[in-house]
C-alpha positions as CSV (number, residue, x, y, z in Angstrom):
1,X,37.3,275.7,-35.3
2,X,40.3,273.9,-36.4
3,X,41.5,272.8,-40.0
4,X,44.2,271.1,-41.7
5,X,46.5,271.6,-44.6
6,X,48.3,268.4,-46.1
7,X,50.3,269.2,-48.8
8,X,54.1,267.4,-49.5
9,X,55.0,271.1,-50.5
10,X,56.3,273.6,-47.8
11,X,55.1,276.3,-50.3
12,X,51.8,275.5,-51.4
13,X,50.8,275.1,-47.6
14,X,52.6,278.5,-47.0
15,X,50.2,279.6,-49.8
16,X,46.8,278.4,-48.1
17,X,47.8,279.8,-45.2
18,X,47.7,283.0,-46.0
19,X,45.4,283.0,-48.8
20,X,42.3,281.8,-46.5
21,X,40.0,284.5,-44.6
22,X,40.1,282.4,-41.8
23,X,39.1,284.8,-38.9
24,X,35.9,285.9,-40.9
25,X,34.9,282.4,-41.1
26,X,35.6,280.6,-37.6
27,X,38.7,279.3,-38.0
28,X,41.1,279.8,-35.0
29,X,43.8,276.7,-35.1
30,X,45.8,276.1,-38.9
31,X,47.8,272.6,-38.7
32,X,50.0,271.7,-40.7
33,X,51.2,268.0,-42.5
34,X,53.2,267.0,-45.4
35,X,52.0,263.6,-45.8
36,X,49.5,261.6,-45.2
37,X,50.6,259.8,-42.2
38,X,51.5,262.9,-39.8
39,X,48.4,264.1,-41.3
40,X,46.4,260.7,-39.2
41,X,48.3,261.3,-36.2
42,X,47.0,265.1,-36.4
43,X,43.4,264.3,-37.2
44,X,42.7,261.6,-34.3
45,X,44.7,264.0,-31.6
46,X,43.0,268.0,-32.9
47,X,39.8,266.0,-34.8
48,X,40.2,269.5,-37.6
49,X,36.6,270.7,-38.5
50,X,37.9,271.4,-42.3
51,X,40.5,268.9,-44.0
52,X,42.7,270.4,-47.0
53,X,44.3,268.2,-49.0
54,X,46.8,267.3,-51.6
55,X,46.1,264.0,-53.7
56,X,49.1,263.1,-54.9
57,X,51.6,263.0,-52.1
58,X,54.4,260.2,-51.4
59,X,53.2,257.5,-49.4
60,X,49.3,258.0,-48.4
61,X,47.6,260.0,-51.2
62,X,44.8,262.3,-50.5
63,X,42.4,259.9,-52.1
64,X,43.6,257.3,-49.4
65,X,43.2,260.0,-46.5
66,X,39.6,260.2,-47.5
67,X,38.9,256.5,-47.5
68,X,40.5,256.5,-43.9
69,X,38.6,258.9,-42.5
70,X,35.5,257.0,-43.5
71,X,36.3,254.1,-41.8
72,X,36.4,256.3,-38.4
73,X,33.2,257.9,-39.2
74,X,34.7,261.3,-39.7
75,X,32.1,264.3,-39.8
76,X,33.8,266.7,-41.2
77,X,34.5,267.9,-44.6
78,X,37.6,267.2,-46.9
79,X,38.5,269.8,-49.7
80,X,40.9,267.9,-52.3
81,X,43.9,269.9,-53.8
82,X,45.1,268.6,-57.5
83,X,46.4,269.5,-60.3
84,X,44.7,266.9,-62.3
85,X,41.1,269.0,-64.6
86,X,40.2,265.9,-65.9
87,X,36.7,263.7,-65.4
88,X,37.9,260.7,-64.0
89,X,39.3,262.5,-60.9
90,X,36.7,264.4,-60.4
91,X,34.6,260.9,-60.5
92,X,36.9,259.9,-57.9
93,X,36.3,262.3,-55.4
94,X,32.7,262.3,-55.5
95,X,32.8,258.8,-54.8
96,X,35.1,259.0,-51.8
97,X,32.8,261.4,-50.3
98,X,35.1,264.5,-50.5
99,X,33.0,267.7,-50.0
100,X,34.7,269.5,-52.9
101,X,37.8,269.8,-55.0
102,X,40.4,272.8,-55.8
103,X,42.3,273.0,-58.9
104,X,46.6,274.2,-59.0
105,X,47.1,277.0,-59.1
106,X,44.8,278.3,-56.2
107,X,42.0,281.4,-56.7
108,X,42.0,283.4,-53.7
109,X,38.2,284.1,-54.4
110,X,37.8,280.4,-55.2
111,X,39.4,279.0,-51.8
112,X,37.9,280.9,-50.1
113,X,33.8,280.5,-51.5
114,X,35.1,277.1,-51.0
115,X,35.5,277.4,-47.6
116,X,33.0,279.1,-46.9
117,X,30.7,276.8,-48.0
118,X,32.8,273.9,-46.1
119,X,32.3,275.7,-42.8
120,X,28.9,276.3,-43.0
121,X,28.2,272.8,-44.6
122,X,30.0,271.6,-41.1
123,X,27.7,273.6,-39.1
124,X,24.4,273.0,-40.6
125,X,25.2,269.0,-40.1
126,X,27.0,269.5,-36.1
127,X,23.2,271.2,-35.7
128,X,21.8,268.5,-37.0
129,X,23.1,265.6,-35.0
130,X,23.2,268.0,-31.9
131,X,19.2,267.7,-32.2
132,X,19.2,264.4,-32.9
133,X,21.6,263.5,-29.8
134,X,19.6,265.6,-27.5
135,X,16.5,264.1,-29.0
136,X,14.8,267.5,-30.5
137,X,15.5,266.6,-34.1
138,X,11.9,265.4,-34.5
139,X,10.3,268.2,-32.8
140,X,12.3,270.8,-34.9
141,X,11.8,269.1,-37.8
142,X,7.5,268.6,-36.9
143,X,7.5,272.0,-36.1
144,X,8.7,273.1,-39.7
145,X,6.3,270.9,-41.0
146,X,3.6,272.7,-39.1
147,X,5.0,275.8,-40.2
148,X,4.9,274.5,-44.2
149,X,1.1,273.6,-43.8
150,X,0.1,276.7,-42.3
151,X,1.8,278.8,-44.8
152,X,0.0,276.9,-47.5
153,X,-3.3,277.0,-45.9
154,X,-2.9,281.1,-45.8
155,X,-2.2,280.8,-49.3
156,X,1.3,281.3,-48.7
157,X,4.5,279.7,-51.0
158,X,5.0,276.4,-50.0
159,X,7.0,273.3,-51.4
160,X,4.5,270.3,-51.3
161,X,7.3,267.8,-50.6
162,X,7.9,268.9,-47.2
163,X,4.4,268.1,-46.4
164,X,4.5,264.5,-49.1
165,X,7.2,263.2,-46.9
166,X,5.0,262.4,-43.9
167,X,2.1,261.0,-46.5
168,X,2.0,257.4,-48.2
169,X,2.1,257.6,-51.8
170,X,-1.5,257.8,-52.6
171,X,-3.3,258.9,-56.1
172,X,-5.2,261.3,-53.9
173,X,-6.3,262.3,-50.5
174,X,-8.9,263.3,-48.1
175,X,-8.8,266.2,-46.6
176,X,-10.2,266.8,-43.1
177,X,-10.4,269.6,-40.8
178,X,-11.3,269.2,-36.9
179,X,-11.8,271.8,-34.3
180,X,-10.7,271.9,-30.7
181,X,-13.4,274.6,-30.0
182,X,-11.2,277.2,-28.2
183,X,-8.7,274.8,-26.7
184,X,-5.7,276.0,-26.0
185,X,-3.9,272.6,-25.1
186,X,-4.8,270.4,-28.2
187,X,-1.2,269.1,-28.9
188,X,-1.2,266.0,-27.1
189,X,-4.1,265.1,-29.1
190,X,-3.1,266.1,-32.7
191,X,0.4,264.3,-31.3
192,X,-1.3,261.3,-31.1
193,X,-3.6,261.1,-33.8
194,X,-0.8,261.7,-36.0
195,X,1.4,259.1,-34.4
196,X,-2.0,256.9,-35.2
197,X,-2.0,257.6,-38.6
198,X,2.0,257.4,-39.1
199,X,1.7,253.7,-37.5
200,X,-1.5,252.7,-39.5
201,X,0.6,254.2,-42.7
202,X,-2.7,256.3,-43.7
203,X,-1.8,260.0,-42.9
204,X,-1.0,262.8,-41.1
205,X,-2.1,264.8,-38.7
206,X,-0.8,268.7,-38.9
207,X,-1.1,271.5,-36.1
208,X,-1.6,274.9,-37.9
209,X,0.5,277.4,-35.7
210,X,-2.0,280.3,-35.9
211,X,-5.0,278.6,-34.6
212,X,-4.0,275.7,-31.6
213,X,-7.8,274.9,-31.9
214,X,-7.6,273.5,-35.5
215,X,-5.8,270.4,-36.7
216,X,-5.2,269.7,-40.9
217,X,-5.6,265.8,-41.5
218,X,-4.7,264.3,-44.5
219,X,-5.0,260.9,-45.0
220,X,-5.5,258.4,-48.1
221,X,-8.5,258.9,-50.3
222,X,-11.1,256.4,-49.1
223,X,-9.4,255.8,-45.8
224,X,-11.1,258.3,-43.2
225,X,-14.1,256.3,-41.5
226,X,-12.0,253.9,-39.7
227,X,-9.7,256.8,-38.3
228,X,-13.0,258.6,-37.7
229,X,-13.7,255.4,-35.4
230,X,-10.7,255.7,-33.9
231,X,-10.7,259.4,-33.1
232,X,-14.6,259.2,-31.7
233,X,-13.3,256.1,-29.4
234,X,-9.7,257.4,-28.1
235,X,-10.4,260.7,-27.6
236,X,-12.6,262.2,-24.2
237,X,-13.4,265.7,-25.5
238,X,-15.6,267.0,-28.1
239,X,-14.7,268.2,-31.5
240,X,-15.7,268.8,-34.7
241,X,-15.0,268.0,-37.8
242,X,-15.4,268.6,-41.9
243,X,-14.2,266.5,-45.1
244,X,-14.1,267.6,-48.5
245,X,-13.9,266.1,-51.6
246,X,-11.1,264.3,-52.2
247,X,-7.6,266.2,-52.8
248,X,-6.0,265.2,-56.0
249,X,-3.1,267.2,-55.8
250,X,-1.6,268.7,-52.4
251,X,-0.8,272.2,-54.1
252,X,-4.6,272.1,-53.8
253,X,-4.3,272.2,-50.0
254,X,-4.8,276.1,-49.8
255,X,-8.4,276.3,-52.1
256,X,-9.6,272.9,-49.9
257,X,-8.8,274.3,-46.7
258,X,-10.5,277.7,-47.2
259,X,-14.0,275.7,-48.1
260,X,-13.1,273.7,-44.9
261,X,-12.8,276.4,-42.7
262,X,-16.1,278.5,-44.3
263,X,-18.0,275.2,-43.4
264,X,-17.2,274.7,-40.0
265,X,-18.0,278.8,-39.7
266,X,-21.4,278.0,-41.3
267,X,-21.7,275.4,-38.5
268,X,-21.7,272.7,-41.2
269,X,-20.0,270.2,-39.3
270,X,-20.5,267.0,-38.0
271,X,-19.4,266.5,-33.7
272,X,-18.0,263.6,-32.1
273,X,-18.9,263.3,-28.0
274,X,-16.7,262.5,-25.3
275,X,-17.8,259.3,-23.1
276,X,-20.9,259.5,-21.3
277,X,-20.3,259.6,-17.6
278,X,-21.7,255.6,-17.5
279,X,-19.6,254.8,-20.0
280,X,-16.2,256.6,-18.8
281,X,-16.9,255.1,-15.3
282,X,-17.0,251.7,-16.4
283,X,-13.9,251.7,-18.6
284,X,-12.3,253.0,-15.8
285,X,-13.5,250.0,-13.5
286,X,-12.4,247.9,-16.3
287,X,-8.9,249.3,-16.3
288,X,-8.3,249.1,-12.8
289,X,-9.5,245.6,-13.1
290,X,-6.6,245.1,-15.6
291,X,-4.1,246.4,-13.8
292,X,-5.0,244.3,-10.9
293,X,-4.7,241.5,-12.8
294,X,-1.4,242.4,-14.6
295,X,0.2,244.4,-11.8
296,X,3.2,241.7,-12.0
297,X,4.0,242.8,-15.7
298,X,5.6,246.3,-16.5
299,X,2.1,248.5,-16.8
300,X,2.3,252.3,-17.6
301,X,0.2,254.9,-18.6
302,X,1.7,254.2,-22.3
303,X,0.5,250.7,-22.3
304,X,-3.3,251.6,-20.7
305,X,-3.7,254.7,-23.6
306,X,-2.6,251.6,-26.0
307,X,-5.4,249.2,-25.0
308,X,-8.0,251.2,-23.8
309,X,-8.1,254.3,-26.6
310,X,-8.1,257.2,-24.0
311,X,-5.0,259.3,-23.8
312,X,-2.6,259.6,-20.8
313,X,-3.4,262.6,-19.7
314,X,-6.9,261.1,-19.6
315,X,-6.1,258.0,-18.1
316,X,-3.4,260.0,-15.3
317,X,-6.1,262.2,-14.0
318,X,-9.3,259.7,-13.7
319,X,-7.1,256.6,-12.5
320,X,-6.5,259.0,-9.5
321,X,-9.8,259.9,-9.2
322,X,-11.0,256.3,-9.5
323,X,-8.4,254.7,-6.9
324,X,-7.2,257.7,-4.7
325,X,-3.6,257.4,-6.0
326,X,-1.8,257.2,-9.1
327,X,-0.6,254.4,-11.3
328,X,2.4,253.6,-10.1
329,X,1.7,254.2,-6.1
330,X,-1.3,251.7,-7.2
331,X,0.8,249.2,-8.9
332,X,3.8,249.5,-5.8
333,X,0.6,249.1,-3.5
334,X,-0.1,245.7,-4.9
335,X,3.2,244.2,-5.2
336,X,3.8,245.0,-1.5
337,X,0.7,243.4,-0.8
338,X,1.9,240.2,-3.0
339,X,5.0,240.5,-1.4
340,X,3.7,240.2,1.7
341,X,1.7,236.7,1.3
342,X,4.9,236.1,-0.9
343,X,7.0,236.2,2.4
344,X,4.7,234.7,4.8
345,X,3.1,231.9,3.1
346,X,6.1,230.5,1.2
347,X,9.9,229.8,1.4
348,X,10.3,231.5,-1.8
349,X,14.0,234.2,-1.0
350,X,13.9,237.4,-0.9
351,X,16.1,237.9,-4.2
352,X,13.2,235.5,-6.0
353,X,10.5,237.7,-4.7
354,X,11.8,240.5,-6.0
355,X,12.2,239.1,-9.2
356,X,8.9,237.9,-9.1
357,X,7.4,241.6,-8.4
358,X,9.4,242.9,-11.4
359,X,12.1,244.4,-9.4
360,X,15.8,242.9,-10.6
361,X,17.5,244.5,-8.1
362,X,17.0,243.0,-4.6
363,X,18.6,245.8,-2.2
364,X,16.3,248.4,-4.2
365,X,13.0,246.1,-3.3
366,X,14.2,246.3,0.1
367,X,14.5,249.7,1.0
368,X,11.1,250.2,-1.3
369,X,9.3,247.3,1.1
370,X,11.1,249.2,4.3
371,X,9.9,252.8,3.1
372,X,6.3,251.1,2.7
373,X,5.4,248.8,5.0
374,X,8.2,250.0,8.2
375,X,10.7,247.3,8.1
376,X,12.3,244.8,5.9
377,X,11.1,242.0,3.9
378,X,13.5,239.7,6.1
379,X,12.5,241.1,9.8
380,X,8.6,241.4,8.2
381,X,9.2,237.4,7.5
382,X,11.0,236.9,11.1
383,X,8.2,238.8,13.0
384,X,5.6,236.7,11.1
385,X,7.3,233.5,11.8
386,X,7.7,234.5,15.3
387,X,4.3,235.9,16.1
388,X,2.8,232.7,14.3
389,X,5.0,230.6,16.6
390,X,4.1,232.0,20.0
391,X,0.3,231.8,19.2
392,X,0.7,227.9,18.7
């Protein structure tokens, strides 16, 4: 890590430098500046980690520094250095985002609490848009959630705000349980009911991390029979389920949730079916009709899950049972196929064929046609034309 010292004064920098504990806390680099300008040039070329800085310098002030750095999005922290133990300043540097201020003369044990707390500020936030970047941020943050619920339903400390912020404000809730039976791969499902309620703005759906067969559902009080509905229609395994009465405060959760789990011990709950075999088969037949009929429009297992409430994994594995390939080799199969008349029956080019099929690149539907059918969609037009000739 790398920080910076502006100060107009050779001394006081002299001072910082050896006054912080900079090996203990990550720092390896120490720049230098003595005014704000040099101070730019040094930030854009080393990008510091940890900004110290005087306000009142000739030229740009340390005020102004700050104001610059937010117009380049600058994610890390600014210490101000002053003189000045008055209220106005300090109302100053709160409001140009400044992480924290130092007063003249400087504490050793002040500076460096100070930056301390700067460093590890800096890395708690660089973790933070690391997840987000590599698109983990939601399932770190889902699986803390999970962790807060299941605390609270062992009748462990929790803080009910972690679990508020995935819940509509609601005077109160319902409370549901629902068993996997022994299932050891029930995520996908509690994923998407809990997307389900998220979308419809009614709940959430919690995994409880020390039993993958259970799943904690809150949702608004006087809400759950449509979700019920949705639950018995999109999902193609059994469970079972148990409500209570209605929750009227979530630090409740851990007295509801042991009556919950006691019933559905007792057997006292209620079970909703997968699809009969009739009924599975025909939706199936019903699907592949749709994607017949819609094969020319982007179609993925996303989409199907969507419209016909069965989940992906459902749909993935049955769609290959029901046509002997999967969805996409099904969906290629047909546009070849349309391709095919395409080229023979009409004058229609190549490029607009491939348009036509969903494909914006012509050279890629090309090779695809080649790999498929043996030979390109301009020789397969040629040999047609040819062969259509000589039997005249």
């Amino acid at each position: 890590m790398k920080t910076l010292i502006v100060d107009d004064e050779f001394h006081v920098r002299d001072v910082i430098r050896h006054l912080g504990e900079w090996e203990k806390y990550g720092i390896t680099d120490i720049l230098e500046a003595w005014n704000g300008e040099d101070a730019k040039i040094i930030i854009e070329r080393e990008n510091p980690e940890i900004i110290f800085t005087d306000v009142k310098m000739p030229g740009m002030s340390g005020i102004e520094i700050i104001d610059w750095l937010d117009t380049i999005s600058y994610p890390g922290k600014v210490v101000l250095i002053t003189g000045y133990d008055d209220y106005s300043f300090m109302r100053k540097a709160i409001q140009c985002s400044s992480f924290d201020y130092l007063l003249k003369p400087i504490e050793p044990v002040a500076f460096n609490k100070t930056l301390e707390e700067a460093v590890q500020s800096w890395k708690n936030e660089e973790e933070n848009r690391y997840y987000k970047e590599t698109g983990v941020y939601e399932d770190v943050k889902r699986f803390r959630t999970n962790q807060v619920i299941t605390e609270a339903c062992a009748g462990g400390p929790f803080d009910k705000n972690e679990i508020s912020v995935y819940l509509p404000p609601a005077e109160e809730y319902d409370l549901t349980l629902i068993s996997f039976y022994n299932m050891q791969h029930s995520a996908p499902y509690i994923q998407l009911l809990a997307d389900e309620l998220a979308k419809r703005h009614l709940g959430f759906a919690f995994a409880l991390q020390n039993d993958h067969s259970l799943c904690l559902v809150i949702t608004v009080q006087g809400e759950w029979l449509p979700v019920e509905e949705w639950i018995n229609y999109q999902f193609d395994i059994p469970i079972r389920l148990v409500s209570g009465p209605p929750l009227k405060s979530l630090e409740d959760i851990p007295k509801s949730f042991q009556s919950l789990q006691k019933a559905v011990e007792n057997q006292n709950f209620r079970s909703l079916h997968r699809l009969n075999d009739l009924d599975d088969a025909r939706r199936m037949q019903d699907m592949v009709s749709y994607v017949e009929m819609y094969y020319l429009e982007e179609l993925s297992l996303e989409k199907l899950s969507n419209r016909f409430f069965l989940s992906r994994e459902h749909i993935s594995r049955k769609f290959k049972q029901e046509t002997g390939m999967p969805l996409s080799k099904y969906i290629m199969k047909l546009r070849i196929t349309q391709a095919k008349f395409w080229l023979c029956e009409t004058d229609e080019s190549i490029y607009s064929i491939s348009l036509l099929l969903g494909y914006q690149d012509e050279k890629y539907f090309s090779k695809l046609f080649k790999k498929i059918v043996g030979m390109t969609p301009f020789v397969y037009r040629n040999d047609v034309k040819n062969l259509k000739i000589s039997s005249q």
